[in-house]
N, C-alpha and C positions, 0 to 999 in steps of 0.2 A: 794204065797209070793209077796208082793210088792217092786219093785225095781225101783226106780226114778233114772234118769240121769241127773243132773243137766249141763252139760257140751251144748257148742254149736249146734246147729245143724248140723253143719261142721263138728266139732269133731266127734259129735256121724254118722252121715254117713259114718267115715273113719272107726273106728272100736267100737265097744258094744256091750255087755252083751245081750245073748241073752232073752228075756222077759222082759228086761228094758224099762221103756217108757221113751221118752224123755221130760224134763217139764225143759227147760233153767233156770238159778236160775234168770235171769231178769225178767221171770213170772212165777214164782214161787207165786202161790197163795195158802194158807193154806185151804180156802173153796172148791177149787176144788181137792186136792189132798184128804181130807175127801172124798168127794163125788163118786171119783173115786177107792175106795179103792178095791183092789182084795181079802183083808183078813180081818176077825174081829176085829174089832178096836183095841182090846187089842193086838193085833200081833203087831209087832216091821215095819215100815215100813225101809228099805234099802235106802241109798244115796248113789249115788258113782258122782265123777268129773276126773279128769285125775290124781290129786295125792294127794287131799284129802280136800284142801281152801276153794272151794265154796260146797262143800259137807257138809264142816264144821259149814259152814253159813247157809246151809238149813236147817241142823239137828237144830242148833240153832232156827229158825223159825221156824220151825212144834212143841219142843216140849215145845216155850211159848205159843202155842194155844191147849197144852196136849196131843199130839199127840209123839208117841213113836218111834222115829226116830234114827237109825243108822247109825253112821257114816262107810263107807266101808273105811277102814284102807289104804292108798297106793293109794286107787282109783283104774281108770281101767291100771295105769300104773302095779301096784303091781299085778292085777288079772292076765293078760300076762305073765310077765315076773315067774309066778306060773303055768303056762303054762295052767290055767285053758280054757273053750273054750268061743272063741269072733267070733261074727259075720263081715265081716269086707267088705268095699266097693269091691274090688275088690284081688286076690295074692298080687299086690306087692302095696296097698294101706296101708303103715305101716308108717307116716309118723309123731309119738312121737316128733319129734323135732317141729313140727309148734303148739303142744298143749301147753296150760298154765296151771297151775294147780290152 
């Protein structure tokens, strides 16, 4: 499954999904994310951002270049609070209020 982070580097070191790579949407490049793919093209690749905006934006860009892109609903806000599992800087590195979405 491929799962792109679009979120800061900051962000993503405080808490993400674990097997997400981080690719910031300010370099977010359509050729490398091809290139880098973990699943066959026709697989849906994953977006996620903190609560959905720039997720929204990337899915937007990948699939004017036909690329099959999923928006993650909620981002990694909604993943959390589903109590799904996050990798995360350190215990008490929980710090939602300084991200943007």
């Amino acid at each position: 499954m491929d799962l792109i982070d679009v979120r800061t580097a900051s962000e993503y070191v405080q808490v993400h999904i674990d097997g997400a790579r981080l690719v910031p949407l300010s370099s977010l490049r359509v050729q490398a994310v091809r290139s880098d793919r973990q699943a066959g093209e026709s697989e849906p690749i994953y977006i996620v951002c903190h609560s959905g905006g720039r997720s929204q934006s990337a899915c937007a860009k990948l699939e004017s270049a036909g690329l099959n892109a999923v928006n993650v609903a909620g981002g990694i806000r909604a993943w959390v609070e589903a109590g799904l599992p996050v990798v995360r800087q350190s215990a008490g590195a929980s710090q939602f209020g300084e991200c943007q979405g």
